[in-house]
C-alpha positions in Angstrom: -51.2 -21.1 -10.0 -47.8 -18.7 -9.7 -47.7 -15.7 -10.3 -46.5 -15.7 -14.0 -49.6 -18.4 -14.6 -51.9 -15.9 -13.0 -50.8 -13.0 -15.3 -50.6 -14.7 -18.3 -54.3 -15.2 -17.5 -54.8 -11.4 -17.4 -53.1 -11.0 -19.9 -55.5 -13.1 -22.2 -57.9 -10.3 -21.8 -55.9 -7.7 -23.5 -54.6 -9.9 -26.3 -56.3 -8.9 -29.6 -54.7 -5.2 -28.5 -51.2 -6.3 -27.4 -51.1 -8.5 -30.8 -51.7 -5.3 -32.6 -49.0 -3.2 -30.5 -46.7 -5.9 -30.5 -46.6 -5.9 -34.7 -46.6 -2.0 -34.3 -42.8 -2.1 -32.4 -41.2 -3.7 -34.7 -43.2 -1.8 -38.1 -40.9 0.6 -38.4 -37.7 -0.8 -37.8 -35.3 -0.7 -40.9 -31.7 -0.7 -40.6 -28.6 -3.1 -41.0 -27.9 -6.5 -40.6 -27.4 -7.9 -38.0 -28.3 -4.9 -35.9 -31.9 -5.0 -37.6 -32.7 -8.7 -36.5 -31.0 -8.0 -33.1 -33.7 -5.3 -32.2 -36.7 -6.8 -33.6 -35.8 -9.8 -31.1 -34.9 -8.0 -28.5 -38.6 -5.9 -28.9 -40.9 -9.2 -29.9 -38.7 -11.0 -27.0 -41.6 -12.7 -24.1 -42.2 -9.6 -21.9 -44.4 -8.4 -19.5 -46.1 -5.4 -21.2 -47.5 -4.1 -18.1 -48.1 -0.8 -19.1 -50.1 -1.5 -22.2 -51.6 -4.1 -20.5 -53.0 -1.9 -17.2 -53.9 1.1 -19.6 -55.7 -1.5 -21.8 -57.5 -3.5 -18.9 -58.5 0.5 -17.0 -60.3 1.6 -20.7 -62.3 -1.4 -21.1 -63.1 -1.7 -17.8 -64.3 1.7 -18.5 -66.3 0.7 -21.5 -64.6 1.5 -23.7 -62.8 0.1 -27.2 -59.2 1.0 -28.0 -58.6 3.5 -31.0 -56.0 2.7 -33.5 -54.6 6.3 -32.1 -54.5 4.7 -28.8 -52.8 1.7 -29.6 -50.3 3.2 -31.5 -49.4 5.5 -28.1 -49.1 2.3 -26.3 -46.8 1.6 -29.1 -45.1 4.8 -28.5 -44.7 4.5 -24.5 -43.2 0.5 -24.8 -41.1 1.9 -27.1 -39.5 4.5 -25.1 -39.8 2.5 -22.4 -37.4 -0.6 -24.6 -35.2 2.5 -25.7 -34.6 2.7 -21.5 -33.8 -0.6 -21.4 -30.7 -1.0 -24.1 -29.5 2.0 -22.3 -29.7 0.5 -18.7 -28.2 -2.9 -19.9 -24.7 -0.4 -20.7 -25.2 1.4 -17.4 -25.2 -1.9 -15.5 -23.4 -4.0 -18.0 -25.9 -6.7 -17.9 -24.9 -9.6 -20.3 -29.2 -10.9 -20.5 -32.1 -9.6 -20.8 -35.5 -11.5 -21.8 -33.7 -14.5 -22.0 -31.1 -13.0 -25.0 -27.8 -11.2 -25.0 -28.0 -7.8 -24.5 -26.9 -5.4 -27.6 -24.2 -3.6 -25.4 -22.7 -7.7 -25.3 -24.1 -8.7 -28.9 -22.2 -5.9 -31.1 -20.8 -3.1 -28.1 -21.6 0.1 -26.1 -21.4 2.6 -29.3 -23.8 1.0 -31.2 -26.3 -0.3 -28.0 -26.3 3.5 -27.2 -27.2 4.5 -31.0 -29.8 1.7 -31.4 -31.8 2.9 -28.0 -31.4 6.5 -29.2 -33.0 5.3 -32.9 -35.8 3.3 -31.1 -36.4 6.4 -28.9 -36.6 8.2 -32.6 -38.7 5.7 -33.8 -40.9 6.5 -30.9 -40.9 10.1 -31.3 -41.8 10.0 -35.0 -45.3 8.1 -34.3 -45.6 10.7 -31.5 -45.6 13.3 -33.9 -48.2 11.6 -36.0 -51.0 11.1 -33.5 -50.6 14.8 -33.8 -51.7 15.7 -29.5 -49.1 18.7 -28.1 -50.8 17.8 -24.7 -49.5 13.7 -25.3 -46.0 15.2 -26.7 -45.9 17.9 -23.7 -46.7 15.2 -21.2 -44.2 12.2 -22.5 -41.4 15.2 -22.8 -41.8 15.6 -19.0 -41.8 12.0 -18.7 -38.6 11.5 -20.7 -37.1 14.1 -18.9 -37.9 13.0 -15.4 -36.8 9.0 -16.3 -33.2 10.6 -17.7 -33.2 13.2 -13.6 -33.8 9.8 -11.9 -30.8 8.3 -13.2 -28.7 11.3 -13.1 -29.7 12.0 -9.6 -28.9 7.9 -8.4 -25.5 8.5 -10.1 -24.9 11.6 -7.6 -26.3 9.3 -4.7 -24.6 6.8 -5.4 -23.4 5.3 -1.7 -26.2 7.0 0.1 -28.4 5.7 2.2 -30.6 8.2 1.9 -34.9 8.9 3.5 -37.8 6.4 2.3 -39.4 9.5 0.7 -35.7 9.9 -1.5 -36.5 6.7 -2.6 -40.1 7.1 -3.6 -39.1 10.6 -5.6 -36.3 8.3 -7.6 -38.7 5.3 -8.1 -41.2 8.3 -9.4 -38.7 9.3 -12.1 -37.3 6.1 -13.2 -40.4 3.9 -13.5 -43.9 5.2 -11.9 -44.1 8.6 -14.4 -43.5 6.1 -17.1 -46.9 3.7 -15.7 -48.7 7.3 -15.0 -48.3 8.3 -18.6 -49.7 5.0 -20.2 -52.8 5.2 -18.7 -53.4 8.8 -19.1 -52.1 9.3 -22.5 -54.2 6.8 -23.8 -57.5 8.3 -21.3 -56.5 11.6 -23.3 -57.3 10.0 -26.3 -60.2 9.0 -25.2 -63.8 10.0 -26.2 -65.0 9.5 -22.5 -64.7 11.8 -19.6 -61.9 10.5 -17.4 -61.4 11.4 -14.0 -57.5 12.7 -14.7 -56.2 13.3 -11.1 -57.5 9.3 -10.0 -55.9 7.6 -13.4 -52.8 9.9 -12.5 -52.6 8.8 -8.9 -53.7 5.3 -9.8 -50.8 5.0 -12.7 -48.2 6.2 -10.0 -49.4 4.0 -7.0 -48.8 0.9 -9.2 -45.9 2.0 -10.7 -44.7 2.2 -7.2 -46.0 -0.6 -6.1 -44.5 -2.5 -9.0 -41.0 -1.2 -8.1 -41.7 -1.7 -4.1 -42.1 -5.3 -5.3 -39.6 -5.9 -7.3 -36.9 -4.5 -5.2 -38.1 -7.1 -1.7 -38.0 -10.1 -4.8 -34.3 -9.0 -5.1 -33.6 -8.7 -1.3 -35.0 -11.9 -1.0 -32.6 -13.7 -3.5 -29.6 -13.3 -1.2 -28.7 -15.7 1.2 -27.1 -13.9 3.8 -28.0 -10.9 5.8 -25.6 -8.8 4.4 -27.0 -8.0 0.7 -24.2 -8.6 -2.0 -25.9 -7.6 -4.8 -24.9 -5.9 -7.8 -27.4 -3.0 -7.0 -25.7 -2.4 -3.5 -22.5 -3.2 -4.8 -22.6 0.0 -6.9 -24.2 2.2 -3.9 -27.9 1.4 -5.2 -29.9 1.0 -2.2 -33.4 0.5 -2.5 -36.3 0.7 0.2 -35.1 -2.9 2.0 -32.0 -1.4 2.5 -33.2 2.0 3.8 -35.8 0.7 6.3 -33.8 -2.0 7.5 -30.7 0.4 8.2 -31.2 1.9 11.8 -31.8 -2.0 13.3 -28.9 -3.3 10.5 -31.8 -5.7 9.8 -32.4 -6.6 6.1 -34.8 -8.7 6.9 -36.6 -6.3 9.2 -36.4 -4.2 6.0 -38.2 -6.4 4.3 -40.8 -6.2 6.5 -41.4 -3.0 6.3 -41.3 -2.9 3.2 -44.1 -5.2 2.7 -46.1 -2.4 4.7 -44.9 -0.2 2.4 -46.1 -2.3 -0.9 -49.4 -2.6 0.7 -49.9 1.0 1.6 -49.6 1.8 -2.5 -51.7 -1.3 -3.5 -54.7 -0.3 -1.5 -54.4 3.2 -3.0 -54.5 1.8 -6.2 -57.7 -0.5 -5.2 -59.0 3.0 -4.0 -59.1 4.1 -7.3 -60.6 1.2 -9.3 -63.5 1.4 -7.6 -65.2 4.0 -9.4 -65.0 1.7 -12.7 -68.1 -0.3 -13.2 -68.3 -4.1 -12.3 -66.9 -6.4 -15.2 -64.2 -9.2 -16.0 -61.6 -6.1 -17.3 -62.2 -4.2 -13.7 -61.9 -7.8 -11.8 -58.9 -8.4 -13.8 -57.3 -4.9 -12.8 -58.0 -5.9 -8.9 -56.2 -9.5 -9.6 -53.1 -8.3 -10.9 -52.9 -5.9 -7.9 -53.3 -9.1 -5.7 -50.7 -10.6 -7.3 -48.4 -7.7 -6.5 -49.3 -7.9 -3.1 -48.1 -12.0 -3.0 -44.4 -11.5 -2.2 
């Protein structure tokens, strides 16, 4: 099987709980035509859903059932998490996304940056009602470090730049957001959670993830010379950076499988306290799959 058969499989674990969060996206949305059926698309669209997915898989590996409370924040952190993505299809003028057109390319820029900001309200307004200052405190922070790791690219912007650069943007932009899903929903929780492990485990795969996804990008290109659009506009991710002193992308690559690895046995580290069932062997699956690059 590849790797989208293999975690569609995982994902059949988790699907009574993604059916419910995947109704809850969309709940709420009420505004015009045809804006309103634009973003209910664009939110029921096939996606991943790591992040609900891997918080889902960690509590029931843990023993636990899933809250309506805790669904609904894994409602909350795809939401905000969707609200990035309309905004990061204007900053990169992308034309697709999930196999649609984007809303910056369906209607224009004005209203694509209106309709993330109302998802991101939407978002906030079901924060408010789970009624947690330590959830709102920690998904402010989050917020607030995704927008300082695309301020801070924009200022880099041409730089090469350290590995350990790299690892504090891919913090910001996408592991925080993978931290939080886990730990929000463990804060809900009415078992004792070890916080620093879920932490560290939510960053190492959301570092992982990005790791990944950045050598399945380098590896796209034909030529030794990357030409994508990413490097193009002075974005150079961890490829780029390792390969530089030799001028060797695919040297880069290399280590930047190393790299990848490094973060995935972390995360294996921290699974093991969960006890033995299908949920725990389903957690150590997907992280073999990330490791398959």
């Amino acid at each position: 099987m590849n790797f989208q058969e293999r975690y569609e499989k995982i994902k059949v674990l988790a699907k009574p709980e993604l059916e419910i969060i995947e109704k809850n996206l969309i709940k709420d949305v009420h505004t015009r035509e045809p804006l309103n059926s634009a973003l209910k698309n664009f939110l029921t669209a096939p996606s991943k859903r790591i992040r609900p997915l891997l918080s889902i898989l960690y509590l029931k590996a843990n023993e636990e059932n899933l809250s309506d409370k805790q669904l609904e924040i894994l409602t909350v952190i795809e939401l905000i998490h969707n609200a990035s993505l309309i905004h990061d299809d204007i900053i990169d003028n992308s034309e697709i996304r999930r196999g649609i057109k984007t809303l910056c390319k369906e209607f224009d820029n004005k209203l694509a940056v209106i309709s993330g900001d109302y998802i991101l309200a939407i978002a906030m307004e079901k924060l408010a009602k789970i009624e947690n200052i330590h959830i709102l405190h920690k998904l402010s922070q989050t917020i607030r470090q995704m927008c300082l790791g695309e301020i801070n690219q924009n200022f880099d912007r041409f730089k090469i730049g350290t590995i350990e650069n790299y690892i504090e943007k891919t913090k910001n932009k996408t592991a925080y957001l993978f931290e939080s899903s886990i730990v929000c929903s463990a804060m809900l929780s009415k078992k004792q959670h070890n916080f620093e492990n879920i932490t560290n485990l939510g960053l190492d795969i959301g570092i992982a993830f990005q790791i990944r996804d950045d050598i399945i990008n380098m590896k796209k290109i034909d030529s030794s010379k990357p030409s994508n659009n990413d490097i193009k506009e002075g974005i150079f991710n961890a490829p780029i950076i390792l390969g530089n002193k030799s001028d060797n992308y695919h040297s880069g690559i290399e280590k930047t499988k190393v790299l990848l690895n490094n973060y995935i046995e972390s995360a294996e580290n921290k699974i093991k306290i969960l006890p033995n069932n299908v949920y725990k062997s389903a957690l150590e699956e997907f992280l073999e799959l990330l490791s398959n690059v």
